[in-house]
FIZAMI-295456 format. One record per residue (C-alpha): residue in one letter; chain; residue number from 1; x, y, z. Coordinates in nm, 3 decimals. Layout:
<sites>
+------+-----+-----+---------+---------+---------+
| type | mol | seq |      xx |      yy |      zz |
+------+-----+-----+---------+---------+---------+
|    A |   A | NUM |       X |       Y |       Z |
...
+------+-----+-----+---------+---------+---------+
</sites>
This chain:
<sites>
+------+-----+-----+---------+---------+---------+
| type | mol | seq |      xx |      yy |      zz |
+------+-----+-----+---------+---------+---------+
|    X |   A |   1 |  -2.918 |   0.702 |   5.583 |
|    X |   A |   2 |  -2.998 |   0.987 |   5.313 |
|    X |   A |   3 |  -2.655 |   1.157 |   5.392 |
|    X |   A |   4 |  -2.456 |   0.791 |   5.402 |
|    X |   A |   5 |  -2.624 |   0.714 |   5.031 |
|    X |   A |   6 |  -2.500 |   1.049 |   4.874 |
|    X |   A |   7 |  -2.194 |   1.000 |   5.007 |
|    X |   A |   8 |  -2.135 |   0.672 |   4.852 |
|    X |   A |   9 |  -2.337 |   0.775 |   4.492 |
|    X |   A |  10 |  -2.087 |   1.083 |   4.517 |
|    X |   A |  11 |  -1.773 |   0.843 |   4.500 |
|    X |   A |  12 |  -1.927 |   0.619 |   4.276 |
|    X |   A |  13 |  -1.976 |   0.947 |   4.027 |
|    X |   A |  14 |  -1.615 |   1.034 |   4.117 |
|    X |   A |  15 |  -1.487 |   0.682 |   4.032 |
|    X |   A |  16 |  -1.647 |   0.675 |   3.688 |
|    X |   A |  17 |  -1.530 |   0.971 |   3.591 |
|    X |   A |  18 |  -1.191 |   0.909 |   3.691 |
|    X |   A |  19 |  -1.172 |   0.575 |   3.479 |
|    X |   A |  20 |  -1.310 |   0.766 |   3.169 |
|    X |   A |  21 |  -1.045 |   0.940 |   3.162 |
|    X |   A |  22 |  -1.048 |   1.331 |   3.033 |
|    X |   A |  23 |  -1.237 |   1.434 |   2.704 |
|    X |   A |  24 |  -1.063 |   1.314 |   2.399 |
|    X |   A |  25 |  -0.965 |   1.579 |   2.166 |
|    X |   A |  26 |  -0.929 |   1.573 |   1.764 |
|    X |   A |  27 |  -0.538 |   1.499 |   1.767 |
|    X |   A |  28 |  -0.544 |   1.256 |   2.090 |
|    X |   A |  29 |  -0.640 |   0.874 |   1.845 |
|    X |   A |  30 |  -0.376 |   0.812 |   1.668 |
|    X |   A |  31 |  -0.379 |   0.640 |   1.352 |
|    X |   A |  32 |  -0.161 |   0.328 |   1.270 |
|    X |   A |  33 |  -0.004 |   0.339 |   0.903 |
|    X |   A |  34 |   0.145 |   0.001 |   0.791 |
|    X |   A |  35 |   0.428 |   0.019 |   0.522 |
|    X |   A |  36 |   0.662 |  -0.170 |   0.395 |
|    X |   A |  37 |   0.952 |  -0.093 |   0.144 |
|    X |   A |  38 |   0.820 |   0.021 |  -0.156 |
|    X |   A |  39 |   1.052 |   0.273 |  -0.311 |
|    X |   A |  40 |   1.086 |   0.566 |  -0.412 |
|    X |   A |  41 |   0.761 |   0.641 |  -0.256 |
|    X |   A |  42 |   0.828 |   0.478 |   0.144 |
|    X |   A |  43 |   1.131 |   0.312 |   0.234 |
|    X |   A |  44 |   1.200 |   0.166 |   0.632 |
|    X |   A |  45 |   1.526 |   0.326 |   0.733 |
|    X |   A |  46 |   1.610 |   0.231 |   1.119 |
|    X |   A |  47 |   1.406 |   0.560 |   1.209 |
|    X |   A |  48 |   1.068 |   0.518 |   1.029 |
|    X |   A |  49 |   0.945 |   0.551 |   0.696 |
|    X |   A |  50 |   1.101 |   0.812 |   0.457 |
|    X |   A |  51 |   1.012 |   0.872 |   0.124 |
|    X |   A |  52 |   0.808 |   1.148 |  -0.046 |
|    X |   A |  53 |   0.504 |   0.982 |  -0.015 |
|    X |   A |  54 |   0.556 |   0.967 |   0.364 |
|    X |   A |  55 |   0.581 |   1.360 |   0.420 |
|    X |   A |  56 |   0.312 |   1.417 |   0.165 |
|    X |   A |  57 |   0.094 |   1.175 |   0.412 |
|    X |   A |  58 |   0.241 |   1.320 |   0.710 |
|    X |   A |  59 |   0.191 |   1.743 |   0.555 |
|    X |   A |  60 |  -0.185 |   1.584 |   0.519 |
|    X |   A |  61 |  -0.215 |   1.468 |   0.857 |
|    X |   A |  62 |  -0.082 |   1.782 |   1.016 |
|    X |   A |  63 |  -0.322 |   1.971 |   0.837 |
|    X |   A |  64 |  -0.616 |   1.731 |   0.982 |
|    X |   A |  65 |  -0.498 |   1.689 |   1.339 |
|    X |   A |  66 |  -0.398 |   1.337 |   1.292 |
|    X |   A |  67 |  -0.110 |   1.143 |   1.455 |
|    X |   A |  68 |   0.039 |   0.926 |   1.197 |
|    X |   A |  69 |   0.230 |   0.666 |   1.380 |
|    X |   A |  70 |   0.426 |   0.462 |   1.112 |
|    X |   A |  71 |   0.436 |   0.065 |   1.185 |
|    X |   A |  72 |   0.678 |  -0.130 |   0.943 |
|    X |   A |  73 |   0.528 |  -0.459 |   0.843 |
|    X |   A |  74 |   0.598 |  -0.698 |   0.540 |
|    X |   A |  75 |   0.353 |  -0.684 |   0.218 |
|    X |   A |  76 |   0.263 |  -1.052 |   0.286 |
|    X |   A |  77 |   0.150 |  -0.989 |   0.659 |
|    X |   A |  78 |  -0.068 |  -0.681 |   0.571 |
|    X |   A |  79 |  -0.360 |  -0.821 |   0.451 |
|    X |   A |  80 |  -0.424 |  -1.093 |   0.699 |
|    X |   A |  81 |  -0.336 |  -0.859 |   0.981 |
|    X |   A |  82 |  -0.637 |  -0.588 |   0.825 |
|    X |   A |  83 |  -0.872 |  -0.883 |   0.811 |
|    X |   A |  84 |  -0.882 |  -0.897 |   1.136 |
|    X |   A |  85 |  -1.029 |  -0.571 |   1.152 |
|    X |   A |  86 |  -0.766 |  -0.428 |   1.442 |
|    X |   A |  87 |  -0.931 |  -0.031 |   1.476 |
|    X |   A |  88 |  -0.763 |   0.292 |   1.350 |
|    X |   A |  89 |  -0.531 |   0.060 |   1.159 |
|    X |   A |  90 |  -0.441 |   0.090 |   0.784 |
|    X |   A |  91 |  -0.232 |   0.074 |   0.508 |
|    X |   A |  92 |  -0.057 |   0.293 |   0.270 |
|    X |   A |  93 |  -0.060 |   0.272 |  -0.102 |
|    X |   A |  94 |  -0.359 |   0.047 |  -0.168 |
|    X |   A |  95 |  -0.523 |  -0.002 |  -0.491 |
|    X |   A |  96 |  -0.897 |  -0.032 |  -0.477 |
|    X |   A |  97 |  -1.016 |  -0.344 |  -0.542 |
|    X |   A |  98 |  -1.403 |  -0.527 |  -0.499 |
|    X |   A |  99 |  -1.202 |  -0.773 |  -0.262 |
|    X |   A | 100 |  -1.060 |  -0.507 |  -0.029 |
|    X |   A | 101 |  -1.363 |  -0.350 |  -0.001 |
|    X |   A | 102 |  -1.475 |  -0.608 |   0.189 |
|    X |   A | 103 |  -1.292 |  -0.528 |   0.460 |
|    X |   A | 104 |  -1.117 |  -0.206 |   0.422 |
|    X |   A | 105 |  -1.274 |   0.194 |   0.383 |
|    X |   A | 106 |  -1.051 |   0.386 |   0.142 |
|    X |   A | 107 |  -0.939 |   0.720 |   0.191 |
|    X |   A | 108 |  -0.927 |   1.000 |  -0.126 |
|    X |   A | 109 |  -0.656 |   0.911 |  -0.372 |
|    X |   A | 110 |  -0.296 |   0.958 |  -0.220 |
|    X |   A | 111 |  -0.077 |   0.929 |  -0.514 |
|    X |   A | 112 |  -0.049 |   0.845 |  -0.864 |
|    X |   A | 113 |   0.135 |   0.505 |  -0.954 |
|    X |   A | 114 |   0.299 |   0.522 |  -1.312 |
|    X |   A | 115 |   0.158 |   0.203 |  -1.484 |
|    X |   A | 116 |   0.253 |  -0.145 |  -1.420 |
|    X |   A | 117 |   0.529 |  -0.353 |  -1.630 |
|    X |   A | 118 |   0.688 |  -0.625 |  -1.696 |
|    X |   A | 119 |   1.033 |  -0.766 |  -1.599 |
|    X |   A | 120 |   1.245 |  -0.979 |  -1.788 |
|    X |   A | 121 |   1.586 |  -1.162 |  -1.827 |
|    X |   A | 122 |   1.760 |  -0.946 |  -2.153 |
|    X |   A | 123 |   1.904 |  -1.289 |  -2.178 |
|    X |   A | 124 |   1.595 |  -1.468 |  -2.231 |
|    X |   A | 125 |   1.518 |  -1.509 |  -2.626 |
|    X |   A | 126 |   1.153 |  -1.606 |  -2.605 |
|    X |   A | 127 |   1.033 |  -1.243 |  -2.433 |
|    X |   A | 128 |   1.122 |  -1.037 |  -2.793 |
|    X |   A | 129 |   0.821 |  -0.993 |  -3.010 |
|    X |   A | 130 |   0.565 |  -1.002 |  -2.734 |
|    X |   A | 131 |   0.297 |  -0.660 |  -2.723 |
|    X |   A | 132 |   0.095 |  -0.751 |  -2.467 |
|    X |   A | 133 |   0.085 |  -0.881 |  -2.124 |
|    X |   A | 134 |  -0.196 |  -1.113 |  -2.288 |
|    X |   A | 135 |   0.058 |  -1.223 |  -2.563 |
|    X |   A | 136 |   0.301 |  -1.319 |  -2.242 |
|    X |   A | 137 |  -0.004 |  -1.495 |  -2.064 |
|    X |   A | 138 |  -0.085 |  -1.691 |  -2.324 |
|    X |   A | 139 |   0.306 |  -1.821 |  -2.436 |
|    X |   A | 140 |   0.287 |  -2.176 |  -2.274 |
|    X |   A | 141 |   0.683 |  -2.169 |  -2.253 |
|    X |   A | 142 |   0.662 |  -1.904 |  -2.030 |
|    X |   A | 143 |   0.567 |  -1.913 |  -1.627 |
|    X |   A | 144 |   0.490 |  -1.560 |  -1.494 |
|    X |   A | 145 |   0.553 |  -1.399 |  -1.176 |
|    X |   A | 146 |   0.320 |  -1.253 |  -0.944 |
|    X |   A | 147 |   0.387 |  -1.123 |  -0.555 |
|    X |   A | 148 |   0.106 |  -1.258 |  -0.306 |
|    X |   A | 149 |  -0.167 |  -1.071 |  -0.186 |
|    X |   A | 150 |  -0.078 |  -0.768 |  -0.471 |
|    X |   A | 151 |  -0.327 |  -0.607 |  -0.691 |
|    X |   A | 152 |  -0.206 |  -0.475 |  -1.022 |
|    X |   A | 153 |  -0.508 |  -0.241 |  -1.065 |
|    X |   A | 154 |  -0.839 |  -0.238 |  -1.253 |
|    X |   A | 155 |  -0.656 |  -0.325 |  -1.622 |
|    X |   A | 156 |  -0.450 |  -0.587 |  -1.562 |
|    X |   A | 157 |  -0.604 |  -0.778 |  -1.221 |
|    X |   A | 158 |  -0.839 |  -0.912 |  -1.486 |
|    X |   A | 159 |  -0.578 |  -1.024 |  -1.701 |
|    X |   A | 160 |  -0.439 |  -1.261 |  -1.435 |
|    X |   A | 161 |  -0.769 |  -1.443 |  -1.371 |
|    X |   A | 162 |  -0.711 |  -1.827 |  -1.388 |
|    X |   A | 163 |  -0.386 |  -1.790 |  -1.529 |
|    X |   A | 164 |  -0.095 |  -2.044 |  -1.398 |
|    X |   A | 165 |   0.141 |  -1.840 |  -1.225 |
|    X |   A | 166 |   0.376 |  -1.841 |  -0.987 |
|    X |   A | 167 |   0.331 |  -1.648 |  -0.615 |
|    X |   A | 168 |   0.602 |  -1.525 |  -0.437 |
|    X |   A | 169 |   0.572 |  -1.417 |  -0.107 |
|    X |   A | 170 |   0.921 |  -1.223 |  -0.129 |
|    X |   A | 171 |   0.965 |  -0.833 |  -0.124 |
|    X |   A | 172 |   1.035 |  -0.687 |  -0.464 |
|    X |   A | 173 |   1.373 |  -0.657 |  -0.419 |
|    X |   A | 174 |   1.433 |  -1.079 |  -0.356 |
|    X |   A | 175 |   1.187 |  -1.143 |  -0.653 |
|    X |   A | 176 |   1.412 |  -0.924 |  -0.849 |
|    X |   A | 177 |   1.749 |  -1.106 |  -0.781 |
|    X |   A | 178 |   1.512 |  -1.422 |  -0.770 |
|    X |   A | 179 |   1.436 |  -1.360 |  -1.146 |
|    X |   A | 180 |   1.789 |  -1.246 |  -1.239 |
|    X |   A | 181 |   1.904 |  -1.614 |  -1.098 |
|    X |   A | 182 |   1.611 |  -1.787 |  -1.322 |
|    X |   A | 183 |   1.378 |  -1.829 |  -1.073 |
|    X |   A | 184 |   1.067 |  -1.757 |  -1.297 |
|    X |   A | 185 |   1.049 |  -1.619 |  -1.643 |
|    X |   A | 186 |   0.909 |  -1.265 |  -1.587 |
|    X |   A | 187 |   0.700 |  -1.001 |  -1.346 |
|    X |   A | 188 |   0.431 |  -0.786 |  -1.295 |
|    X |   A | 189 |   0.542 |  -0.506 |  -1.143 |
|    X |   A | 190 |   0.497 |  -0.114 |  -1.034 |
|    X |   A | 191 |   0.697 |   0.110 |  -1.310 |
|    X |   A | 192 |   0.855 |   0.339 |  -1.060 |
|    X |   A | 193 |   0.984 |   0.098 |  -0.818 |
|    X |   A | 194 |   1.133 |  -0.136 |  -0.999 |
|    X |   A | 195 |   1.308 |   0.117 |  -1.249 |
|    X |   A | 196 |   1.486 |   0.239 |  -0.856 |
|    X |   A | 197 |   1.519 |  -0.117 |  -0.802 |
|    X |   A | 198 |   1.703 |  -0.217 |  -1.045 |
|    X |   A | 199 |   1.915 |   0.071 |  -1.045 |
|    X |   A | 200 |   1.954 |  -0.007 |  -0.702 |
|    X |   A | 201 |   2.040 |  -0.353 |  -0.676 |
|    X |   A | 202 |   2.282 |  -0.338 |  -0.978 |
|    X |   A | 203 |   2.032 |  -0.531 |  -1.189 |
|    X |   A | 204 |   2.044 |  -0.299 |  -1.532 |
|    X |   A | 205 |   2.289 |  -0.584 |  -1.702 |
|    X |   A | 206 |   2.009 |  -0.856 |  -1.646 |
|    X |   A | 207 |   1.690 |  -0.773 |  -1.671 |
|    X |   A | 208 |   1.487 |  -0.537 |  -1.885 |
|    X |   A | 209 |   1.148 |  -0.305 |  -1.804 |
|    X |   A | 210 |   0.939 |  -0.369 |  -2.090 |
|    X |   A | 211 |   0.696 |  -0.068 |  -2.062 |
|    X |   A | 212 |   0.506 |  -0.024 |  -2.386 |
|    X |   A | 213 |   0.279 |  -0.362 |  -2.397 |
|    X |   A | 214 |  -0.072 |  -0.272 |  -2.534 |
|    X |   A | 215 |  -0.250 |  -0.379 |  -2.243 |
|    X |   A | 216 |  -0.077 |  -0.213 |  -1.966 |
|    X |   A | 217 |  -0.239 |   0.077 |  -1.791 |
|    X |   A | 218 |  -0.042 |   0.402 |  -1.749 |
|    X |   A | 219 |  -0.176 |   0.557 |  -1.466 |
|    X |   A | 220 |  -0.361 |   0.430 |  -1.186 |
|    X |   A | 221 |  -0.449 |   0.615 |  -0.854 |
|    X |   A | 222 |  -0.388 |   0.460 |  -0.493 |
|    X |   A | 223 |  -0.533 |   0.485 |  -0.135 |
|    X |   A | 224 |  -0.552 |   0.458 |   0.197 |
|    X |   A | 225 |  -0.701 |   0.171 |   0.310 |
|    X |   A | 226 |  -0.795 |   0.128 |   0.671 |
|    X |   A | 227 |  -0.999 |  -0.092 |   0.870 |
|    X |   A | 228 |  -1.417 |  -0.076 |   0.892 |
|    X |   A | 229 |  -1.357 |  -0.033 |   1.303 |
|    X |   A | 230 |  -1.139 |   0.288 |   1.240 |
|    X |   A | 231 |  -1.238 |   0.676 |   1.394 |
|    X |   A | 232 |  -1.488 |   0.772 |   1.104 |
|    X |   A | 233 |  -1.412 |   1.157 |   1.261 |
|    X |   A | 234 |  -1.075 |   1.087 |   1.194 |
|    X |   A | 235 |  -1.080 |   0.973 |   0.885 |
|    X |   A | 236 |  -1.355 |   1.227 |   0.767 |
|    X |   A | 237 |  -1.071 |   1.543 |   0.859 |
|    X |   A | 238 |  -0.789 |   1.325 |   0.712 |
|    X |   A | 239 |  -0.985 |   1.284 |   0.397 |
|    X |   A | 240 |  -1.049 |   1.696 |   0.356 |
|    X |   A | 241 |  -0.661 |   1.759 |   0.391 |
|    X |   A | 242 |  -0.633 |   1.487 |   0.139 |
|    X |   A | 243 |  -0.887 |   1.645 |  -0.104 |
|    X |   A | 244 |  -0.697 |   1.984 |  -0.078 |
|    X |   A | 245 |  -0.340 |   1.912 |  -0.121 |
|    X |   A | 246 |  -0.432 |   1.616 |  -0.401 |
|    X |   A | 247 |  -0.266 |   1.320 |  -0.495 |
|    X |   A | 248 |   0.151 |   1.293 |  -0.491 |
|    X |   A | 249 |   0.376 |   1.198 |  -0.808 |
|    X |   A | 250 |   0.728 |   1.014 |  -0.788 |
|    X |   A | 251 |   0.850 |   1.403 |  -0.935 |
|    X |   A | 252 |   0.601 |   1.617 |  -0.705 |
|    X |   A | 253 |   0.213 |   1.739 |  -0.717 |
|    X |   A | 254 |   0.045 |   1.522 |  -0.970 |
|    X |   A | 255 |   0.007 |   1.645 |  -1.315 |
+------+-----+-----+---------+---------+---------+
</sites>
């Protein structure tokens, strides 16, 4: 009876060990990096995301013994999907906000964005003479532009509070053309990615960057954000390569 029990505790040590699995080392989670196409700092060529923001993230992840695996998903879906709180799942180039915080951890600052602005119609005689995104706001003939589920950062997010606008739920480049064709009056929009936007969409005849309104913030820093479930190890080593290369700029190392 004594020899018959060990036996059977023996195989039932065996069998749990077996369905554990070996030990997991530092590189073996992986973490999950939603993008989307937001030139020049990602795009989503047929072979992943490319972009100098993408090997700055991926020279940081080397460095921590993290397995960035890339997952290409619309803006508009990104949110929703992190609400759910999936684990080891996150998002590039996040701005920090009281509403994502909710939901999301953020990692150190990834890169520098250079200032939102606003896009216009050069055809369209009622944008001349305005200074400020408030002055904009405020014009009654005008009906702003806003992408869904975007923050604009700390300055302007405020701005937007209440105001009447209209939400696309198109990528930048379709709200672009969208606003070339009429479709709304103006938008709120990153500096460097609609300036490579434009150019590259053949856009430069009809619309216009306006990018010295009073109220417009130059720089503002952005994040990774990734779900409350996600490896707190893994983010912790991810964070220290983060800290010691710094933050990327559209032209290299930030200033």
């Amino acid at each position: 009876m004594g020899i018959q029990f060990k036996l059977i505790a023996g195989f039932i040590m065996l069998l749990v060990a077996c369905l554990q699995g070996p030990p997991v080392a530092a590189g073996d989670v992986k973490l999950t990096l939603l993008f989307s196409d937001l030139a020049p700092y990602v795009t989503a060529p047929s072979d992943g995301a490319q972009g100098f923001l993408a090997d700055h993230l991926e020279t940081a992840a080397d460095a921590a013994n993290v397995e960035l695996e890339w997952r290409y998903m619309p803006w508009e879906q990104q949110m929703p999907f992190l609400r759910r709180a999936p684990g080891n799942v996150c998002a590039a180039s996040l701005f920090k906000t009281a509403a994502r915080r909710e939901f999301l951890v953020f990692t150190e600052a990834i890169g520098k964005d250079y200032g939102m602005v606003v896009v216009a119609r050069k055809s369209d005689a009622r944008i001349p003479g305005h200074t400020s995104l408030a002055s904009l706001l405020d014009d009654a003939r005008l009906k702003g532009v806003v992408q869904v589920e975007t923050s604009y950062g700390p300055f302007v997010d405020p701005l937007l509070v209440g105001r009447d606008l209209m939400v696309s739920s198109g990528s930048t480049p379709r709200v672009l053309r969208d606003l070339a064709a009429g479709a709304g009056d103006y938008l709120i929009a990153t500096k460097p990615t609609v300036e490579h936007l434009i150019a590259q969409y053949n856009l430069a005849d009809q619309l216009i960057v306006l990018t010295d309104l009073a109220d417009m913030q130059d720089d503002i820093l952005f994040y990774i954000g990734c779900t409350k479930p996600t490896d707190a190890g893994l983010l912790s080593r991810l964070n220290a390569a983060l800290r010691h290369i710094g933050p990327v700029c559209p032209e290299g190392p930030c200033r």
